[in-house]
C-alpha positions in Angstrom: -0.6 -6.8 -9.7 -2.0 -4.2 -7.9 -3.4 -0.7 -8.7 -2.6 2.2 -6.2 -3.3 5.9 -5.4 -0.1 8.0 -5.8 1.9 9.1 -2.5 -0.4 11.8 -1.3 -3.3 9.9 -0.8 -5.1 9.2 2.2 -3.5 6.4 4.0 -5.6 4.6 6.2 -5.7 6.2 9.9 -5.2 5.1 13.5 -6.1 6.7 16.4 -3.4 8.0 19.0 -4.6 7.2 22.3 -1.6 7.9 24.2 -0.2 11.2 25.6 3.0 12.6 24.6 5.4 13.7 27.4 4.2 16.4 30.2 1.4 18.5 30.2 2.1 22.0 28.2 0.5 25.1 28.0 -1.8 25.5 25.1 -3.4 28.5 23.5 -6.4 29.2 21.1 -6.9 31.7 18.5 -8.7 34.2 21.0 -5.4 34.1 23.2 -6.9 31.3 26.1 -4.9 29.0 27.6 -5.2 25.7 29.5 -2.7 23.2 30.9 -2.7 19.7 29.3 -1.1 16.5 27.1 -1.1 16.0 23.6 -3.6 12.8 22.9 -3.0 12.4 19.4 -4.7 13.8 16.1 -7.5 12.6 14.4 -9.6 14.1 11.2 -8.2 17.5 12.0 -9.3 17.4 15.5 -6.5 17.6 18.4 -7.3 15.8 21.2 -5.9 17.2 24.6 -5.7 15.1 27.8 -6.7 17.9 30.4 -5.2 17.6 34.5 -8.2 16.2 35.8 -7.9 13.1 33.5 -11.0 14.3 31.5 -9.8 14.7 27.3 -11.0 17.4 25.2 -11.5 17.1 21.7 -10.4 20.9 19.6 -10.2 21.3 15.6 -6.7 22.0 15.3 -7.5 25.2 12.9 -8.3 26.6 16.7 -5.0 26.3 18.1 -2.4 29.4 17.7 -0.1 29.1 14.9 3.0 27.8 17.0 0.7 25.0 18.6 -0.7 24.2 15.2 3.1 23.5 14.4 3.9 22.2 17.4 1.2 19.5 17.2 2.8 18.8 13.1 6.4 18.4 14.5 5.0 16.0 17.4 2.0 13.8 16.2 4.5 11.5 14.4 6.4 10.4 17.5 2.7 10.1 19.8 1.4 8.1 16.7 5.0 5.9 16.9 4.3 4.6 20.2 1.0 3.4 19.4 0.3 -0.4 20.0 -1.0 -1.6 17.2 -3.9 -4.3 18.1 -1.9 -7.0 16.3 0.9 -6.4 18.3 -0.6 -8.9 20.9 -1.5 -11.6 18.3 2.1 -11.3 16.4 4.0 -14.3 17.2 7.7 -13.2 18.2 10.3 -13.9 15.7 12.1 -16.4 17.6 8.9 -18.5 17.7 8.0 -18.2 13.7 8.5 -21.4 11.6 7.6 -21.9 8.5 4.5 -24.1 7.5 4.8 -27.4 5.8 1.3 -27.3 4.8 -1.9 -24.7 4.9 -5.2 -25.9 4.9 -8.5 -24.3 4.8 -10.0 -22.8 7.7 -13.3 -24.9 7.7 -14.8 -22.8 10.7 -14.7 -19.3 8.5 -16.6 -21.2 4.9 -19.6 -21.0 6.3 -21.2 -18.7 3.8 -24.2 -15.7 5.3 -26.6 -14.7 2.5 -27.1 -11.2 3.3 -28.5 -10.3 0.2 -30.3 -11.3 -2.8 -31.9 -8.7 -5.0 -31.8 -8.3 -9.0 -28.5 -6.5 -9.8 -26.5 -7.0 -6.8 -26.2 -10.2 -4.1 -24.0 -9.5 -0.6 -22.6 -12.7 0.8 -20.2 -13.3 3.4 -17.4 -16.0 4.9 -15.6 -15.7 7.7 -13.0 -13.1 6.6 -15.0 -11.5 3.9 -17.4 -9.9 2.1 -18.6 -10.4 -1.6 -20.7 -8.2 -3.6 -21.7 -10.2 -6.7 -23.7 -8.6 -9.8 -26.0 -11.6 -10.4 -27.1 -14.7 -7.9 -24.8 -17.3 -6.9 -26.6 -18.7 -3.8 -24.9 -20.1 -0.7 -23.8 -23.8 -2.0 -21.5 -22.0 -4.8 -20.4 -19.0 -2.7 -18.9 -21.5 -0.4 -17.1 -23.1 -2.8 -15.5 -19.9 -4.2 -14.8 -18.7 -1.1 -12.2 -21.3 -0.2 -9.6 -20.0 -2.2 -10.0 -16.7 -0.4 -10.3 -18.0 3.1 -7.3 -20.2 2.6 -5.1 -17.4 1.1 -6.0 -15.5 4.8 -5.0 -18.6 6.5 -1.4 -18.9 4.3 -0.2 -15.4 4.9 -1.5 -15.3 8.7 0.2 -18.7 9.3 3.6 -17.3 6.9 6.5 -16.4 9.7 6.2 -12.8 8.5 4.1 -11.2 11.3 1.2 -10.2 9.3 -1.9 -10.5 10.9 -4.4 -10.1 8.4 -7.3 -7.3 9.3 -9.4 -6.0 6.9 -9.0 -1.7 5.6 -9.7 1.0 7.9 -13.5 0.8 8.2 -14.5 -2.1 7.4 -15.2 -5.5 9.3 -14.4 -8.0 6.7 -12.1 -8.0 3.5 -13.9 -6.3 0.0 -14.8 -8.5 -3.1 -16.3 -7.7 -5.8 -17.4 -10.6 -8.7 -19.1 -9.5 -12.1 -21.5 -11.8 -14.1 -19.3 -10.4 -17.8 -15.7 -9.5 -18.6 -17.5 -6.1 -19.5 -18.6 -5.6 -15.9 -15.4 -5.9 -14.8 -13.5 -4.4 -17.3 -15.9 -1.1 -16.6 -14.6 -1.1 -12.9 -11.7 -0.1 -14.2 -9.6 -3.5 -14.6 -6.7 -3.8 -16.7 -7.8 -5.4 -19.9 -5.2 -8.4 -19.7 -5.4 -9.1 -16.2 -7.9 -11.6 -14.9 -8.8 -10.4 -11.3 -6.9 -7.2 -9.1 -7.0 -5.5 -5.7 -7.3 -1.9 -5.9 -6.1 -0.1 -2.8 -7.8 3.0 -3.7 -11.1 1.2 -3.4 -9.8 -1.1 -1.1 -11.4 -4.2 -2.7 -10.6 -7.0 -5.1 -12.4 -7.7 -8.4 -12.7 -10.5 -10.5 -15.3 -11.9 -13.6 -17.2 -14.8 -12.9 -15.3 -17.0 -15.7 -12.1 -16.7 -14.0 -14.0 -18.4 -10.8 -15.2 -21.2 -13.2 -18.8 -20.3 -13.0 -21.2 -20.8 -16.2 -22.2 -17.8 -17.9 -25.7 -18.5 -18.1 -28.3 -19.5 -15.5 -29.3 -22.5 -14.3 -33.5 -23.6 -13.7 -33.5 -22.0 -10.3 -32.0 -18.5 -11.5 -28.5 -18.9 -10.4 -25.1 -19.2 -11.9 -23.6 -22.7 -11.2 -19.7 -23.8 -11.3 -18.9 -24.7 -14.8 -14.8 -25.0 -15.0 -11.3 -24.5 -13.0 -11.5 -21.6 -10.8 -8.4 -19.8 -11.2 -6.9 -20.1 -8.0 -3.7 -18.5 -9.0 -5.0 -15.3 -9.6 -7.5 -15.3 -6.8 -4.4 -16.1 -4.2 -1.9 -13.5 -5.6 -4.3 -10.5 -5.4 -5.7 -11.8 -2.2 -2.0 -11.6 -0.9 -2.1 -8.1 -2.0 -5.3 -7.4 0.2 -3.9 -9.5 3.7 -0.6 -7.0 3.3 -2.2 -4.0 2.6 -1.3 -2.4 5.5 2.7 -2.9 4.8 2.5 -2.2 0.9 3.6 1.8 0.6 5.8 0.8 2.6 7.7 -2.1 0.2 9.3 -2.0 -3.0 7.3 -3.2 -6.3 9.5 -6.3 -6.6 9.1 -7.7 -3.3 4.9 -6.8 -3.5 4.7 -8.7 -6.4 7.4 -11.0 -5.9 5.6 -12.6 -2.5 2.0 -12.6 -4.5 3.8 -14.9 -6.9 5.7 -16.7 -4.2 2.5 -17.5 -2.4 0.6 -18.1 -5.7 2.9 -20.6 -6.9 2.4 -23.0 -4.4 0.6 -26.1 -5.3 -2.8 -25.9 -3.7 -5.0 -28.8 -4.0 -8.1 -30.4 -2.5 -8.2 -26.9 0.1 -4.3 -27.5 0.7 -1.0 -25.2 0.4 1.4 -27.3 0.1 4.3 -25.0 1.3 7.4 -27.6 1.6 7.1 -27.4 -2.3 7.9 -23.8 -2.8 10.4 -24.8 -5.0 8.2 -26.6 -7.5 8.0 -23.4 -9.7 11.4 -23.3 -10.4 11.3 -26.8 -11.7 12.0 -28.1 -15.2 8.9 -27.9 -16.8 7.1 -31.6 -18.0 5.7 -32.1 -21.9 1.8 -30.4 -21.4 2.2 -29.0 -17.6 0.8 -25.3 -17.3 2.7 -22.0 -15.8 1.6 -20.9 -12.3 0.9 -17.3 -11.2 -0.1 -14.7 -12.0 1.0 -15.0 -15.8 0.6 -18.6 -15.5 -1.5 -18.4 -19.2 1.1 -16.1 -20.7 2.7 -18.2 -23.4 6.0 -16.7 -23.7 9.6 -17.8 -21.8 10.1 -15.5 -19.0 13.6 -14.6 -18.0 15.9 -13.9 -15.0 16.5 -10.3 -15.2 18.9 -9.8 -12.3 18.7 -8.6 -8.5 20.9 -5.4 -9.6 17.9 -4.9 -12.3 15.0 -5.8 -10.4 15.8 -3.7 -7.4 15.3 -0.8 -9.6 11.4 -1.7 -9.6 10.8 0.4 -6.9 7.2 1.8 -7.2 6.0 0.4 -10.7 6.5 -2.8 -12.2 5.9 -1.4 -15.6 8.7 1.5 -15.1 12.2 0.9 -13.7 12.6 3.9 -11.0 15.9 3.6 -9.4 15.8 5.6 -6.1 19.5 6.1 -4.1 18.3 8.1 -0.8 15.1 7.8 1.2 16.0 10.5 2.5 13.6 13.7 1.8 17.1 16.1 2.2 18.7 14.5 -0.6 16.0 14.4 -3.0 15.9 16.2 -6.2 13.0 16.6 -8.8 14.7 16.5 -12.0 17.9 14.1 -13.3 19.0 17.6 -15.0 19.4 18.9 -11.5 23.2 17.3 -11.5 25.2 15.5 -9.1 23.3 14.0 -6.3 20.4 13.3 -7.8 19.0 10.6 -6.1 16.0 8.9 -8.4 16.4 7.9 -12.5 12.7 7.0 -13.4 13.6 5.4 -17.1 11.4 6.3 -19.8 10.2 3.9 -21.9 7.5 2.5 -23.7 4.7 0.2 -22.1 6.1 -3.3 -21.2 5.2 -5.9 -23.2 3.4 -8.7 -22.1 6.6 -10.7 -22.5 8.7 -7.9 -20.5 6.2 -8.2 -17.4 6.0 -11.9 -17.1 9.9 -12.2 -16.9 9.8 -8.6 -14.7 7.1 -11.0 -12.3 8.6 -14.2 -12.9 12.2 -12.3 -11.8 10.1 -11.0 -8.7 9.2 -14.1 -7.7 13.0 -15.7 -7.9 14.1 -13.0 -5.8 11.3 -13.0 -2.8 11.7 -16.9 -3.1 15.6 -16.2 -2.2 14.9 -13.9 0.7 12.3 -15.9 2.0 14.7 -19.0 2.6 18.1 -17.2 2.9 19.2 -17.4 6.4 16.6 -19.2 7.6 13.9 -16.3 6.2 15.4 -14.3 9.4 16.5 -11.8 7.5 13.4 -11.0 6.0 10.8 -11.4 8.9 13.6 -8.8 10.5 12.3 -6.5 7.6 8.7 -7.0 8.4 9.2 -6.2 12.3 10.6 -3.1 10.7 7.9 -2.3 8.0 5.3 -3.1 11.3 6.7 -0.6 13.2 7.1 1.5 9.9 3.2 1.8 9.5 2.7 3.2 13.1 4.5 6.2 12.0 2.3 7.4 8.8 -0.8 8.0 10.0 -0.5 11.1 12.0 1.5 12.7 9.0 -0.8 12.0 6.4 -3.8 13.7 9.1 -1.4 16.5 9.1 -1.2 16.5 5.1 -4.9 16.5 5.3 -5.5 19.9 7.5 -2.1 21.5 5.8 -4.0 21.2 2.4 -7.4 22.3 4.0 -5.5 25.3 5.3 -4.3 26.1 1.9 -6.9 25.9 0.2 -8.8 28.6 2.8 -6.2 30.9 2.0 -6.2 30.3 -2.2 -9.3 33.0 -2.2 -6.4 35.6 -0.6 -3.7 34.8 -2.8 -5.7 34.7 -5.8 -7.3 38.2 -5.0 -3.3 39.4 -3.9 -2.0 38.3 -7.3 -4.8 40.2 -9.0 -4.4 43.2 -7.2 -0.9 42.9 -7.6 -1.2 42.6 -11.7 -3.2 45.7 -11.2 -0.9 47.8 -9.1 2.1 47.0 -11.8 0.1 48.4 -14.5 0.2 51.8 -12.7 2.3 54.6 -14.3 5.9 54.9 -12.7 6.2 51.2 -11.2 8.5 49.2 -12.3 9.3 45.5 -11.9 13.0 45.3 -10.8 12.9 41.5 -11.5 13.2 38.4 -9.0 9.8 40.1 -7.4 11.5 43.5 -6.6 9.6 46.5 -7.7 9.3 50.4 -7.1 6.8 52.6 -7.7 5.8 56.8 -6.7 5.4 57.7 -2.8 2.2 58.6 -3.6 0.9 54.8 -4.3 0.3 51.9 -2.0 1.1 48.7 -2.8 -1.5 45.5 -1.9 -1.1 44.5 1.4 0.3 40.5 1.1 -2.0 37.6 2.4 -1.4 35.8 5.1 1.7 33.3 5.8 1.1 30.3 4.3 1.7 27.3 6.7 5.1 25.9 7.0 6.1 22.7 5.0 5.8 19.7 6.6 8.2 17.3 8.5 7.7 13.9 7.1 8.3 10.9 10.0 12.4 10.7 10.2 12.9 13.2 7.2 11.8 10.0 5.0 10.8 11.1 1.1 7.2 9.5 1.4 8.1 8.4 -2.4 10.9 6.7 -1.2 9.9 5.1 2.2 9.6 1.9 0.3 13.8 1.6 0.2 14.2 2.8 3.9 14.0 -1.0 5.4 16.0 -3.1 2.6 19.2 -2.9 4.0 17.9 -5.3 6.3 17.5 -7.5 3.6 21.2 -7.2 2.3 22.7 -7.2 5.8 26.5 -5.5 4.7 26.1 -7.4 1.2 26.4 -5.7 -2.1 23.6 -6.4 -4.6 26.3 -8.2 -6.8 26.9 -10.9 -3.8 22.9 -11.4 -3.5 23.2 -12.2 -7.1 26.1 -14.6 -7.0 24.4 -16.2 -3.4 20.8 -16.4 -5.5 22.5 -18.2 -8.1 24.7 -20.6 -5.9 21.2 -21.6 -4.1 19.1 -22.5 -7.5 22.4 -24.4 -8.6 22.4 -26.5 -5.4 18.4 -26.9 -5.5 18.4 -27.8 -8.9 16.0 -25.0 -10.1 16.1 -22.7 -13.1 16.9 -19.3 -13.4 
């Protein structure tokens, strides 16, 4: 379970260090020009790559109006050919295999106290950094961190390609721990759920008594470990935080349906034991617990579908059923008619019984794509959603300075629409309808503001609501949902497992 900002938020950024094509004129405001390559966008600032070699660094408000939209229809393609640091440590697909086993990374549990004061503690791993409300000292730190630093090891060492690198501006992943459920519940937590990455903030949060510490203080002023830590919750959300930079680019089921995947696996004494994947699946034995994320819900979750769960597109609490990724076939409202392309389904808030089966059905269907085929088919779909992710950035900058330029020229359009309420209040205009009006010779109408900017070109005409459908027909190859289904079903049967 994660919590997100909606589409139009600030995606992380990268910086475009490579040139686009040949050097072009370019002009300023004032009419200058100068001779040089486009070096990519960055905080509304255009960098130019001049003929001497040297770059120069230009707020792209400066630029003339058909640079400014040159720079919009272009920054997407510099941004595409990007190399992404972890292209170099991504191991190629023919060489991925799937781990038997994960254990912990010993040489990142070495825990750094960086800070012990009355209200707040820092401490740090290898891979992270935990901001803690009371004091846990080193000796228990290191012990909570485990789960954490194996989760990083599990999804680096999963033949998906993800190489695990903490948010844009940071050096090590966020964590947050609160000594009460009331700590964490004020952060903004979802009342039922236990721990959560938030990708607004960028961090994961979870109370001390779902890490098993007491919730008093021992003689030396610390918390000590008391019961179980729940290493379920602590492994799905983590998964969450070591994919972050390939979520808006996924469907809901498969986010969710991985977390569970990973969180299912029977980890014990620091160990994922992988080869078991399909323990989960598993009649149940008299007094054995649920795993997962919902692994306390006491309720019977059920198989939902694929042709149902592929609906979860965005939300796993609403079914949104999206047809086109395509921004030119998308239309705001079902009323609009044929072709309408999304049916968001309104109902009332899930149940807790309705989400487990809606998780537990997420999990059934990653756990089918990750061993279909050998798991080629979906470690094709993350080479795509890795070169997906390249694309973004540069748009979203663009977003950024379209928005700032808008909001410059709300003071003109504000004034305009005033002036214009004004001018139609004068005897002898009339408003023809459809914004057509005449009025005397002997009046003068407001002069109009300025143009606003042009709408923007999103990467490949792709709805940025819908990006997370673009890559899933990787996933179904030239099958129809209704063969995954009767494939999914043919491979439980043969394993033995329950839907």
């Amino acid at each position: 379970m994660i919590i997100h900002r909606n589409t139009l938020a600030v995606l992380s950024l990268l910086v475009c260090s490579l040139a686009l094509g040949e050097p072009r004129s370019w002009t300023n405001a004032q009419g200058k020009q100068l001779q040089a390559e486009f070096g990519g966008i960055k905080d509304g600032n255009v960098t130019l790559i001049l003929t001497n070699g040297q770059s120069a660094t230009v707020p792209l408000a400066s630029l003339s109006a058909d640079d400014q939209t040159w720079v919009r229809l272009n920054a997407s393609k510099a941004m595409a050919s990007v190399v992404d640091p972890a292209d170099a440590a991504r191991v190629p697909l023919d060489k991925r295999r799937m781990p038997t086993e994960v254990k912990e990374p010993m040489l990142y549990m070495n825990i750094k106290v960086v800070k012990e004061e009355l209200g707040e503690c820092i401490y740090e791993s290898g891979h992270f950094q935990f901001k803690t409300s009371a004091k846990l000292g080193a000796i228990l730190m290191k012990d909570v961190c485990r789960a954490f630093e194996s989760t990083y090891e599990l999804v680096r060492l999963m033949p998906w390609g993800i190489v695990p690198k903490p948010e844009e501006g940071r050096k090590k992943f966020q964590a947050e721990l609160f000594a009460t459920r009331e700590q964490y519940l004020a952060s903004g937590a979802p009342s039922w759920s236990a721990g959560v990455y938030v990708r607004k903030d960028k961090v994961f949060r979870m109370p001390f008594n779902e890490l098993g510490i007491s919730n008093t203080v021992g003689a030396n002023g610390a918390y000590y470990r008391k019961g179980e830590i729940n290493n379920d919750t602590i492994t799905h959300e983590i998964t969450h935080q070591m994919m972050h930079e390939y979520l808006p680019y996924m469907p809901v089921w498969l986010i969710e349906g991985l977390a569970e995947y990973t969180s299912n696996l029977a980890y014990k004494g620091g160990v994922f034991s992988v080869s078991g994947d399909g323990g989960a699946f598993l009649a149940k034995q008299p007094g054995s617990r649920n795993r997962g994320l919902f692994g306390a819900v006491r309720y019977q979750p059920q198989w939902l579908g694929v042709k149902e769960m592929w609906g979860y597109t965005t939300d796993i609490s609403t079914r949104n059923e999206i047809k086109s990724y395509l921004l030119s076939d998308r239309k705001e409202k079902p009323e609009d008619g044929p072709g309408t392309v999304r049916l968001t389904f309104s109902t009332p808030p899930p149940s807790m019984e309705m989400l487990s089966s809606r998780y537990r059905s997420s999990h059934i269907l990653a756990y089918f794509f990750v061993h279909e085929n050998g798991g080629k088919r979906l470690m094709q779909y993350f080479d795509a959603l890795h070169e997906e992710k390249k694309k973004w950035p540069a748009f979203w900058e663009q977003v950024d300075a379209h928005n700032a330029e808008i909001d410059k020229l709300k003071p003109a359009y504000d004034a305009y629409r005033a002036a214009m309420k004004a001018f139609m209040q004068q005897p002898g205009v009339q408003d023809l309808g459809n914004g057509r009006f005449s009025y005397p010779k002997t009046l003068t109408p407001p002069a109009p503001p300025p143009d606003a900017p042009k709408a923007l070109e999103p990467p490949e005409n792709t709805d940025p609501d819908a990006v997370c459908m673009k890559h899933l027909r990787i996933l179904l190859g030239e099958r129809t949902l209704e063969t995954v289904e009767a494939e999914l079903r043919t491979m439980f049967q043969k394993a033995g497992y329950s839907l």
